[in-house]
N, C-alpha and C positions, 0 to 999 in steps of 0.2 A: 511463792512461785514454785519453790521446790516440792512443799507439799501436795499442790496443784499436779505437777507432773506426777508425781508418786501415784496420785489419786486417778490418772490418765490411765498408766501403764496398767495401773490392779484392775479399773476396769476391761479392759482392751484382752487383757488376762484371762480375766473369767467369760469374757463374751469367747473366747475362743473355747474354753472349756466347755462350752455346752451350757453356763448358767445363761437364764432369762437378761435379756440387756435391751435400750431402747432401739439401739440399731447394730449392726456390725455386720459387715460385708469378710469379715474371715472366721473360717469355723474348724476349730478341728475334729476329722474323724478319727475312726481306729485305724487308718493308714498314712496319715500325716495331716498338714494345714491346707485349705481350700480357700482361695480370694476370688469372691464372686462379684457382682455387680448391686448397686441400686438404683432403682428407677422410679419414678411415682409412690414410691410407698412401696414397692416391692423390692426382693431381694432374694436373684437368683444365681443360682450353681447350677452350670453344664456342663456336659462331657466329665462326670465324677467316673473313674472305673470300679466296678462294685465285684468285678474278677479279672482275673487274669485274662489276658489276650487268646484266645482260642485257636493260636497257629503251630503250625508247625507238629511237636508230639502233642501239642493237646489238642488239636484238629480233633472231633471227636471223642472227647475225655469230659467226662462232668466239669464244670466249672469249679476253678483255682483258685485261693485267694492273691487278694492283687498286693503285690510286692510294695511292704513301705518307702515313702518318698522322705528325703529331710528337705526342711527349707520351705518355700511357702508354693503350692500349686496354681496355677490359674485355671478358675473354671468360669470361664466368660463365654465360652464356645461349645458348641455343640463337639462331640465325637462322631467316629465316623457311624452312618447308617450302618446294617447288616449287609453282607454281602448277596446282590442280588440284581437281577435284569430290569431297566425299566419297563413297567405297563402303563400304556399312552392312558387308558381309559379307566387305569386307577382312585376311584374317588378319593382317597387320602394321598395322593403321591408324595415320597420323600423328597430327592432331589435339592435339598437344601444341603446336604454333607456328598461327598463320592460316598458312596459304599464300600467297604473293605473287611475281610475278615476279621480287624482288631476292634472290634464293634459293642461290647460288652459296657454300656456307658447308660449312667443317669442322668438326670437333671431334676433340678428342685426350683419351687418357686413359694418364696416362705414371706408373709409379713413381715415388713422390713421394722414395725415398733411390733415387739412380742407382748401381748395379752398375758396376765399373771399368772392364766395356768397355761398349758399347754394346750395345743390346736391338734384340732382334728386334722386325717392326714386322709387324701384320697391317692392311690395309686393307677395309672393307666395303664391302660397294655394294649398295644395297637391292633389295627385290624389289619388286611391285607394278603390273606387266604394262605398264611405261613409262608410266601412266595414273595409278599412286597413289604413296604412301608417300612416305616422306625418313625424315633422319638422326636425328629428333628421339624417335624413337619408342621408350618406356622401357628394352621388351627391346632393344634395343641397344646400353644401359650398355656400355661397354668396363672397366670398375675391375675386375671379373675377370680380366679380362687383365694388365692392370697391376701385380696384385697379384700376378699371377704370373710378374712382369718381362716382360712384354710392352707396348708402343707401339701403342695401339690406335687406328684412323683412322675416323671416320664421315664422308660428305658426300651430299651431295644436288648431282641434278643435273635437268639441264629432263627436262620432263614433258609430254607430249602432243604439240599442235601445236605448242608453244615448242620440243620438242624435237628432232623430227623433221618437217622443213618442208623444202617445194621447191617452188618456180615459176620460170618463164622470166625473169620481172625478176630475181630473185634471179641465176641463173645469167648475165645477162644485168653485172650492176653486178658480179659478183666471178668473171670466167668462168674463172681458172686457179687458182682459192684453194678451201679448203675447204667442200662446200653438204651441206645436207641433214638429215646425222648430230650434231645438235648435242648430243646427249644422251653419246654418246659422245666428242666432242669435250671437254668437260667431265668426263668420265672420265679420259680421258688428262692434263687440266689437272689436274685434282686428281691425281693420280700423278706430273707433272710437278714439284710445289710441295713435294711430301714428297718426293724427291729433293734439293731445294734447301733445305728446312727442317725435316727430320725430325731430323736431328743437333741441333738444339739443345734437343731434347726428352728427349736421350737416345736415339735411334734410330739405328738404321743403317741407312744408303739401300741398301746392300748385300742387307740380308737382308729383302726384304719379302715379304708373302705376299700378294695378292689373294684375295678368298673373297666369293663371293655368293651367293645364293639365288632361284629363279625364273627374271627377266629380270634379275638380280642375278649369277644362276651363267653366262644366259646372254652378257652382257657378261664373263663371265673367258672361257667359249670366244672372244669377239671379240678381246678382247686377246689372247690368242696366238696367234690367225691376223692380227692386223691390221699391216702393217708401221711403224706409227706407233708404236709400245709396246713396241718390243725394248729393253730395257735398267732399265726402269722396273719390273722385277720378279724375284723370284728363283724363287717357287714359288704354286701355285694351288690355290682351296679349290673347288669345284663342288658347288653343295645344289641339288638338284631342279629343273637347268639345263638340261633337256633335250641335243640335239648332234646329233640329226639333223640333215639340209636341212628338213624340213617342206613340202616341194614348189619350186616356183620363188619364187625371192628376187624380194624388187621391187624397180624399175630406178629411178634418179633421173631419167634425161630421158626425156621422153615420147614420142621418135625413137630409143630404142633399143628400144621393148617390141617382141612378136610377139608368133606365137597361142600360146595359154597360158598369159601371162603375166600377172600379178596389174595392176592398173592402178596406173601409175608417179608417183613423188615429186610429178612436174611435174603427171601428171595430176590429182590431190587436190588440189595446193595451186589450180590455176585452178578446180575445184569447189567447194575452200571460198571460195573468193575471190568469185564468181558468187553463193554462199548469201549476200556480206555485201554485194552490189549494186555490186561494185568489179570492173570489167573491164578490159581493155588487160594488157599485159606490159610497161609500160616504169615509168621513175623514181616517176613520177605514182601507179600502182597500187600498186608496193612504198610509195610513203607512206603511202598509204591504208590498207594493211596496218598496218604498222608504230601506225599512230594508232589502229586496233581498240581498245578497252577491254579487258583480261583476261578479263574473263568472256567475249567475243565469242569469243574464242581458245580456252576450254575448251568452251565449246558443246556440251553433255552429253556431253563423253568421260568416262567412266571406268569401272572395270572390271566392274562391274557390267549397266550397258548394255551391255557388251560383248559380255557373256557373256549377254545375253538377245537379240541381235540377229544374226542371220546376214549381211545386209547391213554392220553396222559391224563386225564381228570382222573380214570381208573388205577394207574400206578403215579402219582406225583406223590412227594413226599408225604408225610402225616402222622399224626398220632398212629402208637403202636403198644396195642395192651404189652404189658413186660411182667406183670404181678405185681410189682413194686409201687412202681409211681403211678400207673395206671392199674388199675384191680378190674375193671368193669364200666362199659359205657355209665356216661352221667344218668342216662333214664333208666337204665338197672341199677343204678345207687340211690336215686329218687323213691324208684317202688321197693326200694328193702328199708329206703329211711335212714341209711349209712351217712347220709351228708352233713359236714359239719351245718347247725340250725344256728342261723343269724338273719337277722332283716335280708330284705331284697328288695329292689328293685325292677321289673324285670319288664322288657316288650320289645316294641317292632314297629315297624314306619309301615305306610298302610300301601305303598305302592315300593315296597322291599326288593331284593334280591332275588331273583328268580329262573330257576333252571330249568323250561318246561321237559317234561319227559315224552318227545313224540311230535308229530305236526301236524296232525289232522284232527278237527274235531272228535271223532271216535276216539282216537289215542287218548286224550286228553281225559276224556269223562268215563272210559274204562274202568279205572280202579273204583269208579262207585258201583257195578254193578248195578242190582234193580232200583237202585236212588241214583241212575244216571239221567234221568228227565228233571228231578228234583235237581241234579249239581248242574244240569245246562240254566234252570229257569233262573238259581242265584249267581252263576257266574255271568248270566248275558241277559239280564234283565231286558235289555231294551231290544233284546232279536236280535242284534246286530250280525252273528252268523261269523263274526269274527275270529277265528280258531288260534289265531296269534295271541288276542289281546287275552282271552279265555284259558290257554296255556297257560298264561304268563299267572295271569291271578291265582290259579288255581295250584302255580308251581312255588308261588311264594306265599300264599296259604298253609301250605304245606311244610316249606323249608322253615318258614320265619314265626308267623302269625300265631298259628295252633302250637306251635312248638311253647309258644311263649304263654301261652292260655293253659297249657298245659303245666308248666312249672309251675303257676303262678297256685292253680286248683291241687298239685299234690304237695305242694308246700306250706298251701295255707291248711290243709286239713291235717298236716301233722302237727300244728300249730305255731309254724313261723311266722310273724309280720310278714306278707308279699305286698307289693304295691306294684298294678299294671298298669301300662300307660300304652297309649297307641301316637306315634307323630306322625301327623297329617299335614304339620304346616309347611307351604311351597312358598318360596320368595317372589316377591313380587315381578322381577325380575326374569322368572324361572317359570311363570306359571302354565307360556304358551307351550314352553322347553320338556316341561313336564305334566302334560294334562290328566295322564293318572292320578297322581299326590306327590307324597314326598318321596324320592328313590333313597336306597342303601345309602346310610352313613351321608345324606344328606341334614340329620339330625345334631353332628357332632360341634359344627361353630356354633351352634345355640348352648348347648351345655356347656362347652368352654366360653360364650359370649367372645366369641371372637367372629364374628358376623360382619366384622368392617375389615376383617383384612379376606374371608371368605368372598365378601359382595361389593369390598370399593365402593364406587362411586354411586356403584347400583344399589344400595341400600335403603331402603325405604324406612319411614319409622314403625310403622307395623312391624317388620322384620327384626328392627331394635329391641323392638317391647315381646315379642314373643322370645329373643333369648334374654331378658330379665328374665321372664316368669317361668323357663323351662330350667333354668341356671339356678333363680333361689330352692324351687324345687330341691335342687340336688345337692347344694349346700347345706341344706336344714337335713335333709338325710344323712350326711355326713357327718354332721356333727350329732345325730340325735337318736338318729335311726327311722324318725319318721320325718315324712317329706313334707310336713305342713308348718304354717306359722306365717307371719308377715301380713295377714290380710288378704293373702291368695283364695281361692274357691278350693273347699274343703276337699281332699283328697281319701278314698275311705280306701283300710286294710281289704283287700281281694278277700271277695267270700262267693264262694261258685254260684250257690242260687241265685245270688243277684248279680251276679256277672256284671260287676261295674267298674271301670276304669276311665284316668281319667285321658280326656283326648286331647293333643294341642293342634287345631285348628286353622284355617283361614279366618273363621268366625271366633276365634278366641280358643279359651283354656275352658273345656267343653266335661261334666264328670256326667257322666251316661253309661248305659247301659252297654255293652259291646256292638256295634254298629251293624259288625261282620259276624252276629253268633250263628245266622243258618247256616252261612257260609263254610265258619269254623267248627260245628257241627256233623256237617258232613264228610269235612273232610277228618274231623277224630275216627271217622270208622274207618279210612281209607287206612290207617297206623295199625288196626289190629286184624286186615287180612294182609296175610299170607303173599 
């Protein structure tokens, strides 16, 4: 008996250490012991802090490491979302946690019997136009993943003005250190800390994939042009991440803008500073900052407002070149070839996010110039004289579609693995709801196969079977780098002549030819005028 327990404790020991064991629901990091849960074969950790709470003097401050705990933690619960407004019309809404500034948190979702070697690890990063969402939000269960021996990452990071903030005190108090980009800075923390703690999960730091959606996709384009994140990943997921420039980036100091340019980090943060009666640039003002109440901070951003406001779409928070973390939009790092080269994944749902620019037919088929009879005949085949529905294609064409035909064609000719995909499938449920195809980030319960807590009762089996087959996809990529295996319909590496990708369907898992090439055609020329 005594040996028996002896033989308990040395296991129970080493499973905490990070060695391979059959099961074990506690883990130590490099900040102390985590007791997480198991469920079905899985076994998860939430709400881990992967930094320091971002209040008070670190409002604003690169992420902190998180102060060790003694004793054992519980991570059975989500942490709080990022601090931030609800949007009713959110397709991922959070709303599972309050939102609060102390929001810097992961969660895992690991194999609860570990495989002999280590598991490949996918990391998320949500979408939510920098303005909404976090980790907490159902469809992004990872135990799909896990159960199919994958290490699955969630985290949340700041959000609005917490996220992306510049003024001249700030540059002022930390003028050779990181300013501006905190939301990404926090990206890279969290990718930092699963390099240093994904092995005791069963993971391997080795093989991680990044994969977002949105401003989720478009932080993996950041991370591979950013020189701060070369090493921290193996291979990249891109959902409906746009990659063009999008016009001129905006600048963090307000003595580098010129004409044309978007009004800079420094200049917002001294506007919003003036809206809360706090002026000066020195120690004094950054307090006064700093002391804002949360709510002052969010002060109707979110995406909603956003998207009904011309005035804020133009100054809402966002990336801000700095030289540092940002060097150059992702499509000037694309065409000089700067970007760290690993597999990809990369595309766009066929009835996407769309911002049309204008409201009248003419507005719309404008930027084609003398191929404007040519962009009316592929945008409204059927005559319909429509100028809404016409808009709209033509604006997520633009934003999403070609964006991603475009990565897909200057990554594979430098010679990276790309694999493009288009998602077409509408739930059954959803099809009268949505007679285009599939809208934004409608794709994401099928990759996570969480499809039954997406669609209850309304789930059809079709719906079932279509997140299998878009799921093992992306698990075979994760562990391999390519997206094939299983007996699926062969998936081939993107090569521009034959412009072939593969499509998930109403009619199935569909490898064809691009559906939308006139379409996305014409709209490639509309990128290189002026």
């Amino acid at each position: 008996m005594y040996r028996v327990l002896c033989l308990q404790l040395l296991t129970a020991a080493l499973c905490i250490g990070g060695v391979a064991c059959a099961s074990s629901d506690k883990v130590k990091i490099d900040s102390g012991v985590l007791q997480g849960s198991e469920h079905e074969g899985v076994l998860s950790f939430k709400g881990i802090p992967y930094a320091a709470a971002p209040v008070g003097n670190l409002r604003w401050e690169p992420p902190q490491p998180v102060v060790a705990w003694s004793g054992v933690r519980s991570a059975t619960s989500f942490g709080h979302d990022c601090m931030q407004l609800p949007s009713p019309n959110e397709a991922a809404p959070a709303g599972t946690t309050t939102p609060g500034e102390d929001c810097l948190y992961l969660n895992i979702w690991a194999p609860a019997k570990r495989p002999a070697e280590k598991s490949a690890v996918l990391v998320w990063i949500h979408g939510g136009g920098f303005l909404n969402g976090g980790s907490s939000v159902p469809v992004y269960d990872g135990s799909a993943f896990a159960r199919d021996g994958v290490v699955c990452v969630t985290f949340n990071y700041r959000l609005g003005r917490f996220g992306f903030f510049a003024h001249p005190a700030l540059t002022k108090e930390n003028p050779s250190g990181l300013l501006g980009n905190y939301s990404y800075m926090d990206e890279i923390a969290a990718l930092q800390w699963v390099q240093r703690n994904i092995a005791s999960f069963g993971g391997d730091p080795q093989k991680v994939t990044i994969m977002g959606e949105s401003v989720g996709g478009g932080s993996v384009h950041f991370l591979l042009n950013s020189p701060a994140s070369k090493g921290l990943f193996s291979k990249g997921i891109i959902q409906s991440g746009g990659g063009r420039a999008g016009g001129s980036p905006r600048l963090l100091h307000r003595d580098a803008t010129g004409p044309g340019q978007p009004p800079t980090g420094e200049t917002l943060g001294i506007d919003f500073a003036k809206s809360q009666g706090i002026t000066g640039e020195d120690s004094a003002a950054l307090a006064a900052l700093r002391k804002l109440p949360p709510e002052a901070i969010v002060n109707g951003l979110n995406n909603a407002s956003r998207r009904s406001s011309p005035v804020l779409t133009a100054t809402a928070p966002g990336p801000m070149v700095d030289g540092k973390l940002i060097v150059s939009t992702p499509q000037s790092g694309y065409q000089a070839g700067t970007q760290v080269k690993v597999p990809i994944i990369v595309g766009g749902n066929n009835s996407d996010l769309a911002y049309p620019q204008g409201t009248t037919m003419a507005d719309f088929l404008k930027p084609f110039g003398a191929d404007s009879e040519k962009a009316r005949a592929a945008y409204d085949p059927d005559h319909t004289n429509d100028a809404k529905a016409v808009g709209e294609r033509i604006a997520r064409d633009k934003g999403q579609l070609e964006p991603a035909r475009f990565i897909a064609r200057i990554l594979s000719a430098q010679g990276q693995p790309v694999y493009e995909y288009r998602f077409s499938y509408v739930a059954e449920s959803m099809r009268k709801e949505w007679p285009e195809g599939a809208i934004h980030a409608s794709e994401i319960p099928y990759v996570f196969d969480t499809v039954a807590v997406r669609y209850g009762k309304d789930l059809a089996p079709a719906d079932a079977a279509m997140a299998k087959a878009i799921h093992a996809y992306w698990v075979a990529f994760v562990k391999t780098g390519n997206p094939n295996g299983g007996g699926q319909p062969d998936w081939p590496i993107y090569r521009a002549p034959q412009d072939i990708l593969v499509n998930f369907t109403d009619k199935g898992v569909l490898i064809q030819p691009d559906p939308f090439k006139v379409r996305l055609d014409l709209t490639e020329q509309t990128h290189h005028t002026p």
